[in-house]
C-alpha positions in Angstrom: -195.6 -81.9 -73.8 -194.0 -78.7 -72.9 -196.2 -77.7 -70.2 -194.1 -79.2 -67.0 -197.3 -78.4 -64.9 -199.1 -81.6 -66.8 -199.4 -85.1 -64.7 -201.4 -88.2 -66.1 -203.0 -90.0 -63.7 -204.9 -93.9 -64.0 -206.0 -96.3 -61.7 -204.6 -99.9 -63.3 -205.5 -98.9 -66.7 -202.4 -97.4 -67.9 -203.1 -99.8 -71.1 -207.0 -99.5 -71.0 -206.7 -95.9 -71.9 -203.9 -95.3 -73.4 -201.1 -93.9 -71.5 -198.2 -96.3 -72.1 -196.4 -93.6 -74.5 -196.9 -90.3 -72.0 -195.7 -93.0 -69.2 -192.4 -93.8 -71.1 -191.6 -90.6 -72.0 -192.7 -88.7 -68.7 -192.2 -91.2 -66.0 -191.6 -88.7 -63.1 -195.0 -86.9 -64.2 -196.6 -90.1 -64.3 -198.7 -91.4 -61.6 -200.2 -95.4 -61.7 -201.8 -95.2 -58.2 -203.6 -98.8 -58.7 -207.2 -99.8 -58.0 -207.8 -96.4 -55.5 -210.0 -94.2 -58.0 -210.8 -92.4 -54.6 -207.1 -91.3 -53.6 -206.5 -91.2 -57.5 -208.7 -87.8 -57.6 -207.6 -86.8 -54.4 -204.3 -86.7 -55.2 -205.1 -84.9 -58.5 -206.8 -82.2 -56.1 -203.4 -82.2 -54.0 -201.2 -81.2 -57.1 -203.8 -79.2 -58.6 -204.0 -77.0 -55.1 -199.9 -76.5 -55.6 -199.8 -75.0 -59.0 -199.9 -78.3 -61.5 -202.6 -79.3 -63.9 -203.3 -83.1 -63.3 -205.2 -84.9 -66.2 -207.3 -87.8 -64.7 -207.6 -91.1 -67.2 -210.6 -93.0 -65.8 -213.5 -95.4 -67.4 -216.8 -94.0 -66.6 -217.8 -96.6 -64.4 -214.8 -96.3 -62.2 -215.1 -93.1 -61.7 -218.5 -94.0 -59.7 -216.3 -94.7 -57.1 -215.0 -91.4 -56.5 -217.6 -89.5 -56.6 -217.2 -87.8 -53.3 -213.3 -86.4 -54.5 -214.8 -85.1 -57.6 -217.2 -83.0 -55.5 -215.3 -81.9 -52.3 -211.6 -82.2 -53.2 -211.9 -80.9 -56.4 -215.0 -78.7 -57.5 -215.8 -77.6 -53.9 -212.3 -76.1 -54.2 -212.4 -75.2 -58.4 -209.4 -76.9 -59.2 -208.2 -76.9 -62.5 -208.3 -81.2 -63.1 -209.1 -82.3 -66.2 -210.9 -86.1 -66.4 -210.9 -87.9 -69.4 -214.2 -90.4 -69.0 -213.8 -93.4 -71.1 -216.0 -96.2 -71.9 -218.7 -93.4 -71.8 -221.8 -94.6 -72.5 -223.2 -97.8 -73.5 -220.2 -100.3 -73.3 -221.4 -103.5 -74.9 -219.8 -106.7 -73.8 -217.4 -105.6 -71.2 -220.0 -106.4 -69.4 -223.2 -105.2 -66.8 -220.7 -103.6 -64.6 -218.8 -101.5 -67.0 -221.7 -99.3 -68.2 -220.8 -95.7 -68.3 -224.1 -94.6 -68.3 -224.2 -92.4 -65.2 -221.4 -89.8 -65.4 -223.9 -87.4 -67.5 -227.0 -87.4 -65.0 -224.6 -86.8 -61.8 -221.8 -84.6 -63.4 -224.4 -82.5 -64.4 -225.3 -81.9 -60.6 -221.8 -80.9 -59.5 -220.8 -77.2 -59.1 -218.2 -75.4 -61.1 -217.7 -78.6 -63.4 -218.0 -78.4 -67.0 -218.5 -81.2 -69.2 -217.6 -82.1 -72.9 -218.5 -85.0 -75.3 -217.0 -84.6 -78.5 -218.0 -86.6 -81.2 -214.8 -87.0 -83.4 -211.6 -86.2 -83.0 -211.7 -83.1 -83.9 -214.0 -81.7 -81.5 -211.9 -83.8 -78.8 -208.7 -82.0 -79.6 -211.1 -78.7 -79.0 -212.1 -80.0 -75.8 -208.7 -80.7 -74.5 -207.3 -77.8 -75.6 -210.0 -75.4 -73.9 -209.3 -77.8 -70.6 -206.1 -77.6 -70.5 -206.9 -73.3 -70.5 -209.5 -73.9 -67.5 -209.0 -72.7 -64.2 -211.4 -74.9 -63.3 -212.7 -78.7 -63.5 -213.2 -80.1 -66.5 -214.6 -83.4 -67.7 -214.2 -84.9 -71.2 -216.2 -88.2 -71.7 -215.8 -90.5 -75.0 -217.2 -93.9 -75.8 -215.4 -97.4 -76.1 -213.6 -98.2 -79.3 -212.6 -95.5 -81.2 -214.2 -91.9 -81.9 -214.6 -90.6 -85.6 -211.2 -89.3 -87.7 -212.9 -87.9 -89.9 -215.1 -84.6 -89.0 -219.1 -85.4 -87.9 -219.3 -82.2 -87.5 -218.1 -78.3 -88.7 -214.5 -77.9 -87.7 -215.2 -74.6 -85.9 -214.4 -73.0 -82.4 -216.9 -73.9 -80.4 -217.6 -74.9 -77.3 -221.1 -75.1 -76.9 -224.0 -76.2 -79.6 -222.7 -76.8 -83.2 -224.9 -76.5 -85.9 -224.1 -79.8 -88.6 -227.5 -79.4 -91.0 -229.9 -76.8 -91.7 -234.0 -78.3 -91.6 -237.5 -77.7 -91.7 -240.0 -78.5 -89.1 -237.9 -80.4 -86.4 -234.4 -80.8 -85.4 -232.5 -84.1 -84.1 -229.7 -83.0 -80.8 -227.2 -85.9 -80.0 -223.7 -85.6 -78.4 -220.7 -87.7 -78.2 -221.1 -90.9 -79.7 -224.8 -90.3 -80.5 -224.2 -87.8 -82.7 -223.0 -89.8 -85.7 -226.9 -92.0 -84.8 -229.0 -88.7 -85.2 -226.4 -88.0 -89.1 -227.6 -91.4 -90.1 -231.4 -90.3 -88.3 -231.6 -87.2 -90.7 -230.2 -89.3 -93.6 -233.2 -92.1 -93.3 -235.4 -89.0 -92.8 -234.6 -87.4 -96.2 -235.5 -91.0 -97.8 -239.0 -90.4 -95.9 -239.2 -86.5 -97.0 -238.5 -85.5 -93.5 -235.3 -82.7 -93.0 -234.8 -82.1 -89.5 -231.9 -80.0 -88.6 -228.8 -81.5 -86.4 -227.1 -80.2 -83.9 -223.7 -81.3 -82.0 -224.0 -80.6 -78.4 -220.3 -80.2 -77.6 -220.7 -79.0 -73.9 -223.6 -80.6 -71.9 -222.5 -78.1 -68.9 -223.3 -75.3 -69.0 -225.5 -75.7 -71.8 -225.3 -73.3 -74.5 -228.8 -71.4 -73.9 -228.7 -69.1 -76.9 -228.3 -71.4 -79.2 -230.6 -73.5 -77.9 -233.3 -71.0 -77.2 -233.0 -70.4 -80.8 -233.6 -74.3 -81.8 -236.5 -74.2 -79.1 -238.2 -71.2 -81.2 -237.9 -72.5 -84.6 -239.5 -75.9 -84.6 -242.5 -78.1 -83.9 -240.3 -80.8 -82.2 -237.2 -81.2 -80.3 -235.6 -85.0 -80.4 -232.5 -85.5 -77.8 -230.6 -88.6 -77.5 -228.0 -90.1 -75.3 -226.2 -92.8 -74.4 -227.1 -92.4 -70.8 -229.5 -92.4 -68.6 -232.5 -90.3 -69.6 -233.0 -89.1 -65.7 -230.7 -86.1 -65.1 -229.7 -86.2 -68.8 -229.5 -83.8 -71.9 -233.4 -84.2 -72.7 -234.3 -83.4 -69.0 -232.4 -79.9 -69.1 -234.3 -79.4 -72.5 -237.5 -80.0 -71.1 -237.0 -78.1 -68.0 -236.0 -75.4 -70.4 -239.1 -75.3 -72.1 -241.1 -75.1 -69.4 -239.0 -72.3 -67.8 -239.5 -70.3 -71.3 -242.4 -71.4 -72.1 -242.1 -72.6 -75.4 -244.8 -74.3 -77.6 -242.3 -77.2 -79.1 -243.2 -80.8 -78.6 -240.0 -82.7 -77.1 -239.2 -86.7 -77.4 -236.4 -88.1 -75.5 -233.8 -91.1 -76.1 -231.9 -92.3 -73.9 -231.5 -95.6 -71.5 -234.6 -96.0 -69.6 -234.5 -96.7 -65.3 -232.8 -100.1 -65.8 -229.8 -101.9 -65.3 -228.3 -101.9 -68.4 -227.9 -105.8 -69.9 -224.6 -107.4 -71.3 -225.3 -107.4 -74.5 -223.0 -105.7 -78.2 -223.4 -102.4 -78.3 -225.9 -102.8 -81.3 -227.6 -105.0 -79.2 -228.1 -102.5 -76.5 -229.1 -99.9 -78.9 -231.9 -102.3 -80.5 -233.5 -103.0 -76.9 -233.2 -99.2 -76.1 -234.4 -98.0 -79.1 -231.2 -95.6 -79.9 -231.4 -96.9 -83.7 -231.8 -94.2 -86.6 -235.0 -96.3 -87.5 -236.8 -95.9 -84.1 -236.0 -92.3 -83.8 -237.7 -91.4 -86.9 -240.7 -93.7 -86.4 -241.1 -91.9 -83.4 -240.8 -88.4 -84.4 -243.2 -89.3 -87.9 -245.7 -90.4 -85.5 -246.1 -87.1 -83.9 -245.8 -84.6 -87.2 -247.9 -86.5 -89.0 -250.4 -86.2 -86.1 -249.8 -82.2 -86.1 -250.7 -82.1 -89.9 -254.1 -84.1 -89.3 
């Protein structure tokens, strides 16, 4: 870490996500500030303001609780703060509480905030690496567990919409950890002769327009999914795009429904949502093969 500008900040999760190695090495750039997620980024916004670039370990639930710091004390003021979001998405059994399922539909609402969610690691080290070159806020969300070694998709500089499959006729748009759901999507499709094309969105703020203009032009239909709530999510901002442009393709949206999400395996969430390659397909089948009749 030769950057001496770089403090790590958690809230009682030094373990949870991962910090005990920067912790014993860095001690004085270390900062443990217990269950206080609120001072946490305030603090962050305080360093940040005198010339250091905090990094910000939180679980997407907890970071609920400071929503107010993430707005005022740090993208009010554009600090350059970097928050790493885990537990993104749908967390399975750590229970009803823990559901990260909300940092998408109101990050997306804050000013001057850009947000990543890479799907392997990869694309992670990308988004870290453009972060950590930010004047700016950034926020970085992965899910629980463990993201993808290997690469899901094209090992390329890019921080906006990646292209993983060419396709005909439709085209499947995940990000983060539903990204490696819409591979095994298109791989159950070409079973069904169906090739949709995939794309990774690697930045869901600011989208990446021109690319996805150009995905907007070229197809019949459009499929998003998430692991979030569908209100304020990546399918919304596609539809509203279409009907700013005024494009002719048909949209379907995944994503968690207005509920509160049950404790249930991951899977099992999945199943009840219908986020499973199986549904996705049904889904879009039913509307092409209405097109063709």
């Amino acid at each position: 870490m030769n950057d001496e500008r770089v403090v790590c900040f958690t809230a009682a999760m030094m373990t949870g996500v991962k910090l005990e190695k920067f912790a014993r090495e860095f001690p004085e750039r270390f900062f443990d500030v217990g269950i206080a997620e609120s001072h946490m980024l305030t603090m962050a916004a305080g360093l940040a303001a005198g010339g250091m670039r905090p990094w910000v370990f939180i679980y997407s639930t907890f970071l609920q609780r400071a929503a107010d710091q993430l707005m005022h004390d740090i993208a009010l003021q554009n600090l350059p703060v970097v928050i790493m979001v885990d537990r993104a998405g749908l967390s399975g059994s750590d229970g009803d509480t823990h559901q990260g399922v909300l940092d998408i539909p109101w990050g997306r609402a804050v000013p001057n905030l850009e947000i990543f969610a890479p799907c392997d690691e990869n694309s992670l080290k990308e988004a870290m690496l453009i972060a950590s070159k930010r004047n700016g806020p950034t926020l970085i969300r992965y899910p629980r567990g463990s993201i993808p070694a290997k690469n899901l998709s094209p090992d390329i500089e890019n921080n906006g919409i990646v292209k993983i499959s060419d396709g005909k006729r439709f085209a499947l748009l995940g990000y983060g950890a539903s990204v490696e759901t819409m591979i095994k999507t298109r791989e159950l499709a070409q079973t069904k002769n169906f090739s949709p094309a995939l794309y990774d969105v690697r930045r869901v703020k600011p989208l990446d327009f021109e690319t996805l203009d150009e995905i907007l032009k070229n197809n019949e239909l459009v499929a998003t999914l998430e692991e979030n709530y569908m209100s304020g999510g990546l399918g919304e901002a596609v539809a509203a795009r279409i009907s700013e442009k005024f494009f002719s393709v048909k949209l379907i949206r995944f994503g968690v429904p207005d509920v509160c999400v049950r404790h249930a395996t991951q899977d099992e969430q999945r199943e009840l949502y219908g986020l499973t390659p199986e549904n996705i397909l049904n889904e879009c089948a039913k509307i092409l093969n209405d097109e063709k009749n």
